[in-house]
KELUM-640582 format. One line per field, with one value per residue: residue in one letter; x, y, z of N, C-alpha, C in turn. Coordinates in pm, whole numbers, plus 50000, padded with zeros to 5 digits. Layout:
# KELUM-640582
r a,...
neast X,...
nnorth Y,...
nup Z,...
caeast X,...
canorth Y,...
caup Z,...
ceast X,...
cnorth Y,...
cup Z,...
This chain:
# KELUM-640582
r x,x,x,x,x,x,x,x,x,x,x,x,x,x,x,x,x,x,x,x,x,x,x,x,x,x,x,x,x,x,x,x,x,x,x,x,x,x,x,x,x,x,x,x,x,x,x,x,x,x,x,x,x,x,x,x,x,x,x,x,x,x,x,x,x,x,x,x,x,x,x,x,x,x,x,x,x,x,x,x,x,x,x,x,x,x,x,x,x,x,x,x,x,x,x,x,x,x,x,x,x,x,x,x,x,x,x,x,x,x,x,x,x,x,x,x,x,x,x,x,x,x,x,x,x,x,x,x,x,x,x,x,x,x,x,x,x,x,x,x,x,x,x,x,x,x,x,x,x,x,x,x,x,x,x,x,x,x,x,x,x,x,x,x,x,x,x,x,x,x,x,x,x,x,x,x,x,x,x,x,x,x,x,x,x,x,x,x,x,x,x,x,x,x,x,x,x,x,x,x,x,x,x,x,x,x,x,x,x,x,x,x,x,x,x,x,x,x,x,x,x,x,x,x,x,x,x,x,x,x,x,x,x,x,x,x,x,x,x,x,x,x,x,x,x,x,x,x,x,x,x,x,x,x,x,x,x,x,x,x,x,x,x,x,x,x,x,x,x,x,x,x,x,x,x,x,x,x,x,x,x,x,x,x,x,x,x,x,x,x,x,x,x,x,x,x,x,x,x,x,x,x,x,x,x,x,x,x,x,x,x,x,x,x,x,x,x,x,x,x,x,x,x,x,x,x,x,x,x,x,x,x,x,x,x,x,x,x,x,x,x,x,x,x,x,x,x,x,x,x,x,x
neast 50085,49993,50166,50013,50266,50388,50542,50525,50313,50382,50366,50167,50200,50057,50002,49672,49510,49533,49404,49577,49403,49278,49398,49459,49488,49702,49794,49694,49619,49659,49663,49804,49798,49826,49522,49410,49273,49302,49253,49421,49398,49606,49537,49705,49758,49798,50007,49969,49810,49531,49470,49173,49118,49232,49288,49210,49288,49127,48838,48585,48653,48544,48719,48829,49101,49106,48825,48703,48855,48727,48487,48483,48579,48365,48197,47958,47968,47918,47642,47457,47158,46949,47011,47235,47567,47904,48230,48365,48540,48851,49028,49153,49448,49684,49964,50311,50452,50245,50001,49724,49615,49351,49277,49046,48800,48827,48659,48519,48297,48174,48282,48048,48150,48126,47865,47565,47300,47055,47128,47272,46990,46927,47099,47017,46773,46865,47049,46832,46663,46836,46907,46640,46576,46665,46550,46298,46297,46526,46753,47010,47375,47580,47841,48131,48325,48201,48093,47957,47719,47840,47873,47827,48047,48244,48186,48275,48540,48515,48472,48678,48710,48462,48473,48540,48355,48209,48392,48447,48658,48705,48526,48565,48760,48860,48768,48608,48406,48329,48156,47991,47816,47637,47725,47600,47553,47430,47229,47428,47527,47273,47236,47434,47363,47163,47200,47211,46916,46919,47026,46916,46686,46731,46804,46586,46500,46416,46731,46979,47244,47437,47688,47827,48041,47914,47998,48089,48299,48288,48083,48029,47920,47734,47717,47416,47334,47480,47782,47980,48259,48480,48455,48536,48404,48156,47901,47624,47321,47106,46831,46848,47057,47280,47234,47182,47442,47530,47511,47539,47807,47912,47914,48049,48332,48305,48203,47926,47801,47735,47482,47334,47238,46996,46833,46946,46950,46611,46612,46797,46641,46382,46488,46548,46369,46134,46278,46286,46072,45978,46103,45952,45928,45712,45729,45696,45790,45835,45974,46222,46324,46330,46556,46751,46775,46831,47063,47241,47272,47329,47625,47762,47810,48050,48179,48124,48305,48532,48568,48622,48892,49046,49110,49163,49422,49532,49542,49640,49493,49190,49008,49215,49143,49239,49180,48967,48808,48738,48552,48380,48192,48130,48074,47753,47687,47708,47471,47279,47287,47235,46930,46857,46961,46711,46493,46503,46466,46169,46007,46120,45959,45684,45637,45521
nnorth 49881,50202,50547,50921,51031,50856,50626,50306,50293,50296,50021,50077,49974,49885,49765,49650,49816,49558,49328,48999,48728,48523,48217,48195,48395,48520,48788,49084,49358,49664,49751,49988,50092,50357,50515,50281,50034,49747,49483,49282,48950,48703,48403,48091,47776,47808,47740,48007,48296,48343,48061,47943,48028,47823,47696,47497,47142,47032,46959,46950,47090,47336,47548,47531,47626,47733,47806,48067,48111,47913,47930,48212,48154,47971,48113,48127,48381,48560,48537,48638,48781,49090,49343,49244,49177,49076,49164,49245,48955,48950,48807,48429,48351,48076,48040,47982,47920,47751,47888,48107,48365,48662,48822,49103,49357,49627,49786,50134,50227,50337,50130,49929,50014,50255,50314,50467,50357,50258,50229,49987,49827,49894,49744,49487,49417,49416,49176,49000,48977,48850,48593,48516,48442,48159,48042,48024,47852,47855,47680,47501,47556,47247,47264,47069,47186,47401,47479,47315,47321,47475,47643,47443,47330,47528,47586,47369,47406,47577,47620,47601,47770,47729,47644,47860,48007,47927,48024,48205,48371,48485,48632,48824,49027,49359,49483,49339,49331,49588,49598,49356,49370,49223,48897,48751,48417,48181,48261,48299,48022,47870,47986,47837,47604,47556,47484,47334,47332,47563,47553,47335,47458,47652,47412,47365,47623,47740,47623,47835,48047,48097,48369,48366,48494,48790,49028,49403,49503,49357,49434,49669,49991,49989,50204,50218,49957,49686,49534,49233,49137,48892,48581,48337,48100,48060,47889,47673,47776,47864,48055,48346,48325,48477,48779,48743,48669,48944,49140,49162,49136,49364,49559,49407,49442,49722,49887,49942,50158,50034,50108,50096,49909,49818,49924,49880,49598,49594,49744,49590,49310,49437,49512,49248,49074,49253,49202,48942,48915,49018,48885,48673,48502,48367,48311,48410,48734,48653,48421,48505,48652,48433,48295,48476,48516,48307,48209,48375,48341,48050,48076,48274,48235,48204,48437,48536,48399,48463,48692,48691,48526,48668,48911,48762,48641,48852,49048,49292,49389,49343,49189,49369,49626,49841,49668,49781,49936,49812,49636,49764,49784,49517,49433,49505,49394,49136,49152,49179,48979,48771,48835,48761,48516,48423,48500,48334,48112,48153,48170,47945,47748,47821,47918,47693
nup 50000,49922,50029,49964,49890,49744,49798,50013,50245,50622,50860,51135,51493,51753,52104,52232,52472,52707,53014,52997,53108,53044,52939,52625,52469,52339,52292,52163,51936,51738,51423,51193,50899,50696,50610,50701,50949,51174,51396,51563,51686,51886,51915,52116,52268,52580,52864,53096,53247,53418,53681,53689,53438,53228,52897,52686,52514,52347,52191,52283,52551,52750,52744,52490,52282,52017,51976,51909,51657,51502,51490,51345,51123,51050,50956,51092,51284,51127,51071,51247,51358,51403,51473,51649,51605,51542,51503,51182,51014,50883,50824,50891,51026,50994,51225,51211,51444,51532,51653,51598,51406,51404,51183,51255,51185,51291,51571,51623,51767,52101,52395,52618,52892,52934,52921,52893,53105,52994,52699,52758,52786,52514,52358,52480,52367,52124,52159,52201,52006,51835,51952,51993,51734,51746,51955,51791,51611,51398,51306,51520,51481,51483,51488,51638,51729,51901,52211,52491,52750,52926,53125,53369,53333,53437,53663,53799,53885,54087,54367,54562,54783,54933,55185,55369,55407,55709,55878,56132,56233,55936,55876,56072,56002,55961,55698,55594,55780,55807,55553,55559,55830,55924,55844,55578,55572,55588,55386,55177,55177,55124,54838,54670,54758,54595,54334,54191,54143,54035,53771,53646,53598,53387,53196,53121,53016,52682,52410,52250,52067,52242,52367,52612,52772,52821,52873,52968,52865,52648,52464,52181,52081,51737,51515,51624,51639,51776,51906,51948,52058,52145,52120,52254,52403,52247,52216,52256,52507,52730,52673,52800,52936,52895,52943,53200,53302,53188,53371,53676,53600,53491,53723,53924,53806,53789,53610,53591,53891,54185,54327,54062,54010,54027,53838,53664,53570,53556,53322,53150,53167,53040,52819,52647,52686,52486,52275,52308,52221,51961,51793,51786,52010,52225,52550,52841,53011,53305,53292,53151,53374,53579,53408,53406,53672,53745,53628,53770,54008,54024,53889,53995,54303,54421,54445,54716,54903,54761,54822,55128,55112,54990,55182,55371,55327,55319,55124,54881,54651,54560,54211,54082,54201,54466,54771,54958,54800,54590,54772,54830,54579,54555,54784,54801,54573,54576,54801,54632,54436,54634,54625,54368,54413,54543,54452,54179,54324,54444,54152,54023,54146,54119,53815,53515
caeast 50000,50132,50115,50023,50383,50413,50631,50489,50262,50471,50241,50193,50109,50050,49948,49547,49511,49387,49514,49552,49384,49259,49538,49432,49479,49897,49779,49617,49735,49634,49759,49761,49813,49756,49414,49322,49325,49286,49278,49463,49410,49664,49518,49780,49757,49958,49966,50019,49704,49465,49399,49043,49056,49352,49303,49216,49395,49026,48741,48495,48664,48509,48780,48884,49130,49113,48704,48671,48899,48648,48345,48502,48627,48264,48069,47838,47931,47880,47511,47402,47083,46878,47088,47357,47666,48070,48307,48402,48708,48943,49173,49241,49644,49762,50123,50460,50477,50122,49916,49675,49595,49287,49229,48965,48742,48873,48560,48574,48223,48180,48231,47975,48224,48127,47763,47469,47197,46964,47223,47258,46874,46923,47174,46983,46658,46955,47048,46721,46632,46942,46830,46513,46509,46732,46438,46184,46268,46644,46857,47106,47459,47601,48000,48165,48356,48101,48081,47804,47726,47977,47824,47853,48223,48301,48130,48325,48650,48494,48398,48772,48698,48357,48485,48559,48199,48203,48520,48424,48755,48742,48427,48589,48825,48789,48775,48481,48272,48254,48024,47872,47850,47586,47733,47503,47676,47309,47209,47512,47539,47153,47305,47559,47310,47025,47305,47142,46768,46906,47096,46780,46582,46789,46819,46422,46502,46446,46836,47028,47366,47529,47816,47866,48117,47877,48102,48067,48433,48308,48007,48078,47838,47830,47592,47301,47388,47573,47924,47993,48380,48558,48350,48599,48329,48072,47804,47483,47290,46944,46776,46842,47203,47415,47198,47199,47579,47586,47394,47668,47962,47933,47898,48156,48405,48333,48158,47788,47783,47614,47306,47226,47217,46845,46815,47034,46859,46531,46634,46824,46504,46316,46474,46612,46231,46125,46377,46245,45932,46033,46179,45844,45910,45545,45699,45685,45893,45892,46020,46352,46369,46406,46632,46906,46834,46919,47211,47338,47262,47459,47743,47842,47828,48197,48214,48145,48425,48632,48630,48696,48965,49159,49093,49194,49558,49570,49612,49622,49419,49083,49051,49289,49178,49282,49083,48860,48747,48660,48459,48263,48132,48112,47949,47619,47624,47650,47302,47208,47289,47138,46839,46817,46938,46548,46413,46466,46425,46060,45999,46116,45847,45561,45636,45526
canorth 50000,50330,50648,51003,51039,50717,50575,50216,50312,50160,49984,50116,49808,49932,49716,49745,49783,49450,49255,48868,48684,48431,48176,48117,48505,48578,48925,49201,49469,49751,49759,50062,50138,50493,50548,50203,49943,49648,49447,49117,48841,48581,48277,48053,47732,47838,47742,48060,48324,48280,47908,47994,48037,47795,47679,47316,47143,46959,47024,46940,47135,47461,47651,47491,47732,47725,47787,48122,48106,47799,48039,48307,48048,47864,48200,48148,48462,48645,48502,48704,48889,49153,49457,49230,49136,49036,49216,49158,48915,48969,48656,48356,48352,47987,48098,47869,47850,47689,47988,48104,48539,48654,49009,49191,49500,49810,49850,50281,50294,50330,50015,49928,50049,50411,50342,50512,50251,50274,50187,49886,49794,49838,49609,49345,49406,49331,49031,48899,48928,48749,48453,48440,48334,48018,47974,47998,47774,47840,47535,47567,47514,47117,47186,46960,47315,47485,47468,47267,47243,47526,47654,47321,47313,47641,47575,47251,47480,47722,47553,47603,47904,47743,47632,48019,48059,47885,48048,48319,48450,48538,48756,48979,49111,49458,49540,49245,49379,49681,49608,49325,49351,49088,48819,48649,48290,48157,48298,48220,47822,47825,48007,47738,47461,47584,47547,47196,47351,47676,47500,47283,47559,47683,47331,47361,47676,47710,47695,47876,48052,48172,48412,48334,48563,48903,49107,49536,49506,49304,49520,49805,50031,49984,50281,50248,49810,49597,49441,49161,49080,48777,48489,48223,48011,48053,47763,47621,47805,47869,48184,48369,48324,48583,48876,48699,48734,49083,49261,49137,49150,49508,49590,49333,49498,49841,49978,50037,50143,49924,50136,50126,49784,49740,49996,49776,49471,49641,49771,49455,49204,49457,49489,49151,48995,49266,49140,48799,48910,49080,48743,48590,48441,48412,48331,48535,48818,48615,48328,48610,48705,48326,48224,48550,48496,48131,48242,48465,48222,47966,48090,48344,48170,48196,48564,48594,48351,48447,48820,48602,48399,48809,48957,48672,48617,49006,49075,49441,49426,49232,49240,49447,49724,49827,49573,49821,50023,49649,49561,49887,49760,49411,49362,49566,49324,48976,49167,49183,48850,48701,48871,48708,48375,48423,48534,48230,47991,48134,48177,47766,47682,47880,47938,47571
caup 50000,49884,50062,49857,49845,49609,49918,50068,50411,50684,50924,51292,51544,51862,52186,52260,52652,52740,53078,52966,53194,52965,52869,52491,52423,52342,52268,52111,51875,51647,51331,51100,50789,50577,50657,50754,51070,51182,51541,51553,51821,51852,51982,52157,52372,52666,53027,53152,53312,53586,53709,53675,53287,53164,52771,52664,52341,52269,52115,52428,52659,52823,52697,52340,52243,51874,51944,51842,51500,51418,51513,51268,51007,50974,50913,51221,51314,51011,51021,51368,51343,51525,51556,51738,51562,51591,51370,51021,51017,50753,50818,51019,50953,51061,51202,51180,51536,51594,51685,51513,51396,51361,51168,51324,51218,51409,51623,51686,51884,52237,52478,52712,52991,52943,52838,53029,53169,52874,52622,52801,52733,52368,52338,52538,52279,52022,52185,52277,51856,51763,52055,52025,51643,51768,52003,51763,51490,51371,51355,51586,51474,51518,51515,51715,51833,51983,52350,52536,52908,52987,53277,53464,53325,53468,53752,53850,53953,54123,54490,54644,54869,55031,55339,55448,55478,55798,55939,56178,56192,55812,55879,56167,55950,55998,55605,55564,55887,55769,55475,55625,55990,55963,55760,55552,55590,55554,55244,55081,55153,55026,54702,54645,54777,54527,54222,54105,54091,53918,53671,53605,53548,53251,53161,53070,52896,52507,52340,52192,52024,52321,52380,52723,52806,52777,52937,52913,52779,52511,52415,52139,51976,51609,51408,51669,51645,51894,51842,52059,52079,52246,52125,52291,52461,52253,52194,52261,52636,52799,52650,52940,52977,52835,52988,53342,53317,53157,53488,53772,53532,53495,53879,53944,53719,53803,53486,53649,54007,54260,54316,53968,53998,54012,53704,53490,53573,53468,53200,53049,53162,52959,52634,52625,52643,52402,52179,52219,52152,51836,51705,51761,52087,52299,52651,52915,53090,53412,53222,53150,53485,53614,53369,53429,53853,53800,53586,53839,54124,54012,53817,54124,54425,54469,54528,54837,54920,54721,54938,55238,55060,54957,55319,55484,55291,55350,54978,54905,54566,54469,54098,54037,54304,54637,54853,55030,54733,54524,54818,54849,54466,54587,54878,54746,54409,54691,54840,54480,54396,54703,54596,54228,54462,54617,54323,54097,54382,54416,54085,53952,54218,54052,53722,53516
ceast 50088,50047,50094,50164,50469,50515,50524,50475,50369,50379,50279,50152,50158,49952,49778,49542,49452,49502,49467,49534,49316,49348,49581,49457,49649,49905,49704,49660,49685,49729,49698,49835,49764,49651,49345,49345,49241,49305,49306,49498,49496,49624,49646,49759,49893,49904,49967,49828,49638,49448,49288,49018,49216,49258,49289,49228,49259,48854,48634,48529,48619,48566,48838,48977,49150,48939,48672,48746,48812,48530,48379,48466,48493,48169,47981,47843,47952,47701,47393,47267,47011,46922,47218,47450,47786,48116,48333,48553,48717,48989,49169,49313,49662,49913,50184,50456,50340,49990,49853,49586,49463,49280,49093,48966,48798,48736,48600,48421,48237,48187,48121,47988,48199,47963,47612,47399,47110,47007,47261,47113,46826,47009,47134,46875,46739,46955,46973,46642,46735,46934,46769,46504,46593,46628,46327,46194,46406,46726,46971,47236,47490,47756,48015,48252,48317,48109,47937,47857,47835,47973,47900,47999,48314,48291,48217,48449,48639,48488,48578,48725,48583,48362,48477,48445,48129,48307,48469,48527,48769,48637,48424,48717,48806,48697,48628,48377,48194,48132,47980,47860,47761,47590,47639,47533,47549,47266,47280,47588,47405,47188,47374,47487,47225,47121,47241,47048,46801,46981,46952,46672,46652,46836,46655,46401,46494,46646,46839,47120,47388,47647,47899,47956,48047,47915,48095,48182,48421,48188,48074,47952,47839,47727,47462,47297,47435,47687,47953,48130,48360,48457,48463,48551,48173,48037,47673,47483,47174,46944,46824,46987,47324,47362,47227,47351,47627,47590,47546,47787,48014,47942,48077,48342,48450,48309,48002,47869,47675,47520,47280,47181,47059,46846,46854,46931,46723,46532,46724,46728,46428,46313,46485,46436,46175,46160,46328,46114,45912,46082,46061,45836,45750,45603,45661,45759,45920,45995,46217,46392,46394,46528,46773,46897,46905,47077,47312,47351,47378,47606,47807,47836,47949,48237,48205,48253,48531,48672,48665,48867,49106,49214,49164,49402,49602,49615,49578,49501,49320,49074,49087,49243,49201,49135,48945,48756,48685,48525,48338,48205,48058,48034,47774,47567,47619,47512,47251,47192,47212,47006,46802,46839,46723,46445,46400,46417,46218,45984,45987,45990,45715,45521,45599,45629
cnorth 50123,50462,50761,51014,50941,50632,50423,50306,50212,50144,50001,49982,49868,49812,49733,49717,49690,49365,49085,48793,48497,48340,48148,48235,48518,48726,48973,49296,49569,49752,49879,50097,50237,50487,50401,50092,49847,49556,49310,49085,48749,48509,48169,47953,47711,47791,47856,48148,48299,48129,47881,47989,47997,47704,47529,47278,47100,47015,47017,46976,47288,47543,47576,47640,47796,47744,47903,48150,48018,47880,48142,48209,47970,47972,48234,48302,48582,48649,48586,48800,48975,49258,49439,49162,49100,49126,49195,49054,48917,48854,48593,48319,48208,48024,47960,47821,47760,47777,48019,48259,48578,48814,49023,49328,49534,49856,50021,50303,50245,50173,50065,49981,50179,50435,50407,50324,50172,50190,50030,49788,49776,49728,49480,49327,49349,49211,48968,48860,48855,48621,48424,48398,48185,47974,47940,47957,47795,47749,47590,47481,47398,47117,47139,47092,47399,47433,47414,47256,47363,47558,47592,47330,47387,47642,47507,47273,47556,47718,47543,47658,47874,47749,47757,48059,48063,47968,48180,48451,48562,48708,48876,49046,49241,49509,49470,49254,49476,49686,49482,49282,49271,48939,48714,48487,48205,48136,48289,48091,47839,47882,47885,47612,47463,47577,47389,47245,47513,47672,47441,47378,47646,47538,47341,47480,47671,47725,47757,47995,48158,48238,48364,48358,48743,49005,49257,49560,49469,49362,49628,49809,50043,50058,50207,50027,49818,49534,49358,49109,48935,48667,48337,48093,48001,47922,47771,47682,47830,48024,48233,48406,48408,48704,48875,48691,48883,49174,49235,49145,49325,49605,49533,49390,49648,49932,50044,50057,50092,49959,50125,50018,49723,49820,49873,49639,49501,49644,49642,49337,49294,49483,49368,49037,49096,49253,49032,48819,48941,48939,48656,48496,48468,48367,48443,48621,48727,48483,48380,48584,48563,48259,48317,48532,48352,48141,48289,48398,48097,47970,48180,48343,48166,48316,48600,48517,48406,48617,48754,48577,48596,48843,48878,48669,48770,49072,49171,49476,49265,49260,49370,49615,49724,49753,49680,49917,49891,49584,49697,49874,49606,49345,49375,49452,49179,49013,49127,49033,48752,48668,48755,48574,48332,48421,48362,48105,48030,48155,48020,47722,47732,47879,47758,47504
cup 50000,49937,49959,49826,49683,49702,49977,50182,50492,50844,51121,51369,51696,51964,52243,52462,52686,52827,53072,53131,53160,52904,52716,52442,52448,52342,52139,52071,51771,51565,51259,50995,50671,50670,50722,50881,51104,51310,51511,51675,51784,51935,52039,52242,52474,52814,53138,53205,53415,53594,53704,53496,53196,53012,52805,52523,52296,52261,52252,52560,52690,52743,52596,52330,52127,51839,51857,51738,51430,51422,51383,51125,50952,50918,50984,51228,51262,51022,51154,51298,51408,51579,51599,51578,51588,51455,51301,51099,50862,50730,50919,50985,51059,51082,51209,51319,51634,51646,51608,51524,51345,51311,51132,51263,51335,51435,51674,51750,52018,52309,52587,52845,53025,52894,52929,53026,53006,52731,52646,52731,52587,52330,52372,52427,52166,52021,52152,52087,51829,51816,51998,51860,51633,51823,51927,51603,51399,51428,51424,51521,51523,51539,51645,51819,51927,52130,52409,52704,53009,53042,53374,53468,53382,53601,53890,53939,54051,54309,54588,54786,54964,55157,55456,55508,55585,55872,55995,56190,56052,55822,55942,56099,55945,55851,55562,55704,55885,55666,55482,55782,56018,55831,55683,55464,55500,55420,55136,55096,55097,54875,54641,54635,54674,54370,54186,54019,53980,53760,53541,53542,53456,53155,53051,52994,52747,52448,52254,52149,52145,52320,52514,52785,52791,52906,52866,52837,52648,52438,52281,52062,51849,51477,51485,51673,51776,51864,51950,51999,52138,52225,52139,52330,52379,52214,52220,52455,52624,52720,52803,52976,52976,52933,53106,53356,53305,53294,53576,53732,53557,53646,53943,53915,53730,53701,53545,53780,54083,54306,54242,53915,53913,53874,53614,53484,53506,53329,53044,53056,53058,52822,52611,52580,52533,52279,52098,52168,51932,51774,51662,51877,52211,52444,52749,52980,53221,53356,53222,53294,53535,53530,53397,53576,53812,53723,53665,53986,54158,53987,53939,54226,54507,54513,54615,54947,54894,54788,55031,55194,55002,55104,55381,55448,55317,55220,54930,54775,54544,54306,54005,54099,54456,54736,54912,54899,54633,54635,54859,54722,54491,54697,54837,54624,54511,54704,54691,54422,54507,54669,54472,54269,54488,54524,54202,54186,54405,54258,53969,54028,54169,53869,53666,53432
């Protein structure tokens, strides 16, 4: 490519801020050239990252790490509809040393990280059209790549930290008394214990094409659209599933703040079923609302351990902030999550 000069462009490649925590991700990089750019992932099976999210060489594992180049590579997620989308890919570059490059559209709208409340709610009405026509009569993809069951799979690691729950010691910490000076030990073993029946009750969900990583990081606005990055895990999940992760992720993370908790929740139960409605789906909104509590029921049961399990080793940062300012976001989203614990457990019992 030749600049006005008549000179070959010479190509910028700049680092994109992203901290690997994922072991299947080698990195991330902007490339530019003249007027144009391009984001390349290198996929990699490495042992290195959290113990929580290490890479598997085979196709039926949780984390396949070759899943989302096969997700790009089959078209699936070219075929998204409803507002929501993934970015163009340009290329999946097999490299020499076994890795494998993917070039990535240069998303330039807003992430979800900076998005009001509202903005949120369109994106879930996105979603919930691109779902709900899996629910209502779109074959669902058969590769053998795709991810099934990944919940459970994710799930299976997660149960280190319970014991703390019992440990009175852990709870007089001064930093963990302060925001809950009445520990609710209780309420979170029935969380943990209720992780069969809330599983079950997205088991009885309608499927279909999950991201299962819907993370505000991986959000971008794209001309009044949705762009959904990072499709590492995706596969086959409960209607229900992606949204019931989005709500606590973003709290969790530090993109909403934890009063606006209940807002968000609103506001993503209510586009997300208008969505499905829009597709042609006829359940019902409560139907939503049990399938993201039982999402959020099950899948985060470990957080309130896993503050114990910081506090207790005396470890100056929870993810990745100073311990007391992570748990002034964190304790409020446990109440919150308790809550959606209560919520789906009366809810499987009523609903038929």
């Amino acid at each position: 490519m030749f600049g006005t000069s008549g000179e070959p462009d010479v190509p910028v490649v700049e680092p994109v801020g992203h901290t690997v925590v994922a072991s299947a991700t080698a990195g991330i990089w902007r490339v530019r050239v003249g007027g144009r750019s391009a984001v390349v992932k290198v996929l990699a099976h490495a042992p290195g990252g959290s113990g929580n999210w290490r890479s598997g060489a085979t196709e039926d594992h949780w984390y396949y790490w070759r899943r989302e180049a096969e997700a790009y590579r089959s078209g699936l997620l070219a075929s998204l509809a409803g507002g929501l989308r993934a970015p163009t890919c340009h290329l999946v570059a097999e490299r020499d040393d076994g890795s494998v490059a993917l070039w990535l559209e240069d998303l330039r709208g807003a992430s979800a990280t900076t998005w009001p409340i509202g903005r949120y709610g369109a994106a879930a009405r996105h979603l919930g059209r691109a779902q709900g026509e899996f629910a209502c009569g779109r074959p669902l993809p058969t590769d053998r790549w795709l991810s099934r069951g990944w919940l459970r799979d994710y799930l299976s690691q997660r149960d280190g930290d319970l014991a703390l729950l019992d440990d009175p010691k852990a709870w007089r910490h001064p930093l963990v008394a302060a925001v809950f000076p009445d520990p609710p030990v209780e309420q979170l073993r029935a969380m943990r214990g209720g992780q069969d029946r809330f599983l079950a009750a997205l088991d009885a969900m309608p499927r279909t094409l999950a991201h299962l990583d819907l993370h505000p990081a991986n959000l971008f606005d794209a001309d009044g659209g949705t762009a959904v990055v990072d499709w590492a895990f995706v596969g086959t999940g409960a209607l229900g599933e992606d949204p019931g992760n989005l709500v606590p992720d973003a709290a969790l993370d530090f993109h909403v703040p934890p009063d606006q908790l209940d807002r968000l929740h609103a506001a993503v139960v209510d586009g997300y079923a208008a969505g499905l409605r829009d597709a042609g789906w006829n359940g019902s909104t409560d139907q939503v609302r049990l399938a993201m509590a039982a999402t959020m029921a099950a899948k985060y049961a470990w957080i309130g351990p896993a503050i114990l399990r910081a506090t207790s080793e005396g470890r100056p940062l929870l993810n990745r902030r100073p311990v007391a300012e992570a748990l002034a976001a964190w304790a409020p989203t446990v109440h919150f999550l308790l809550a959606r614990a209560r919520e789906a457990a009366d809810l499987a019992g009523r609903l038929p």
